[in-house]
N, C-alpha and C positions, 0 to 999 in steps of 0.2 A: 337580276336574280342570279347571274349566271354566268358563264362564257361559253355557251351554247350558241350557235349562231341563227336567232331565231328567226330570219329571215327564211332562211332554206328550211326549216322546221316546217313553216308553214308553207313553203312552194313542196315538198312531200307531202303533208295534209290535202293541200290542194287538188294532187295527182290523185292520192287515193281516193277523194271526195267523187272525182272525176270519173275514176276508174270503175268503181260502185254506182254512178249513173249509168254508166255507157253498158255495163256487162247486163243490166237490165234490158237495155234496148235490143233492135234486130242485129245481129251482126252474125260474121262467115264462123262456122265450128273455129276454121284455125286459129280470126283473132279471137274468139271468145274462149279458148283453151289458152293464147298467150296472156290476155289480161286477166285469168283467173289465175294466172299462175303469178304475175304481177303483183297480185292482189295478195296472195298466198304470202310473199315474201317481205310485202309492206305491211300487213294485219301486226305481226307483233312490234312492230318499229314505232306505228300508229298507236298502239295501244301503250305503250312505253312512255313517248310523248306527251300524249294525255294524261297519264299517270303522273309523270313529271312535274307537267303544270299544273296538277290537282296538288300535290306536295308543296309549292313553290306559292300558291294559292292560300293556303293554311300555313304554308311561315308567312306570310306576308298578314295573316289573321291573327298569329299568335303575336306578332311582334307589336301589333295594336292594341291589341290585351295588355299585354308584359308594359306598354309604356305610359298604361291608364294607373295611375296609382289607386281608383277606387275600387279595382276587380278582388284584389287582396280582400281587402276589407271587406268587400260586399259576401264572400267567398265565406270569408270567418263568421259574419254579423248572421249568415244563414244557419249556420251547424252551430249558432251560439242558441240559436231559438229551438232545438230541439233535429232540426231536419236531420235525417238521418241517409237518405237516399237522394241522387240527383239525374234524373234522366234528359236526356239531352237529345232533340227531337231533330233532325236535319240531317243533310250530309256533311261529312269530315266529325271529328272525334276533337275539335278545340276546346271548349268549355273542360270535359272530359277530364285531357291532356294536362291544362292547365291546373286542374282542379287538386290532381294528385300532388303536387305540387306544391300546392297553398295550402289544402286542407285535408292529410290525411282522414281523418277521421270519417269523414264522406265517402258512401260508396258511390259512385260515378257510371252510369249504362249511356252508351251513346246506341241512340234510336236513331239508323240510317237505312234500312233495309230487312227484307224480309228475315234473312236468318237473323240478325239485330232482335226483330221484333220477337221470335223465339226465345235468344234470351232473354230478353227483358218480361217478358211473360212468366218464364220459368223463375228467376231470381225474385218477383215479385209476387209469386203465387203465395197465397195465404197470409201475406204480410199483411199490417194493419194500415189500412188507409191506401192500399195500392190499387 
């Protein structure tokens, strides 16, 4: 995916993984003020990571998409029957993505989380068939 060294990526996941057990456990004020602070300066590094390979994740979804030749077609043959809306229920935003793409015409909501499901409530309020 990358030239990220995903080796040490995951011996830092590890540490944090570790780190978050142990600060649980009994241990002296001092090391449990040094591994919070550990932990403090690892949270966004973690969080980044993850995020990374959530993105790396959904290209490697999109690229399966992109190399189905039926998704096109299936995409049009849908907004050709009338469909006007397509919500898309899951995490990541692929179908979505793709959709703007193939089928303007289609408005596209991806349904992954709670603020998600706010919009999708609100754009769908008082429509027909929603």
């Amino acid at each position: 995916m990358s030239q990220l060294p995903e080796a040490k990526l995951d011996v830092l996941l590890a540490r944090h993984a570790a780190l978050e057990a142990e600060v649980l456990g009994q241990v002296s004020a001092e090391h449990y003020v040094r591994m919070t602070r550990e932990l403090a300066e690892l949270n966004p590094v973690v969080e980044a990571v993850k995020a990374w390979r959530a993105i790396g994740a959904e290209i490697a979804d999109l690229d399966t998409l992109i190399a189905d030749a039926a998704t096109d077609a299936d995409m049009r043959a849908m907004a050709a029957t009338g469909i006007t809306r397509l919500i898309e229920c899951g995490p990541g935003k692929v179908l979505t993505g793709m959709n703007r793409r193939i089928e303007k015409g289609l408005e596209c909501l991806a349904l992954e989380d709670p603020a998600s499901l706010e919009a999708v409530l609100t754009a769908t309020k008082g429509a027909p068939n929603a």
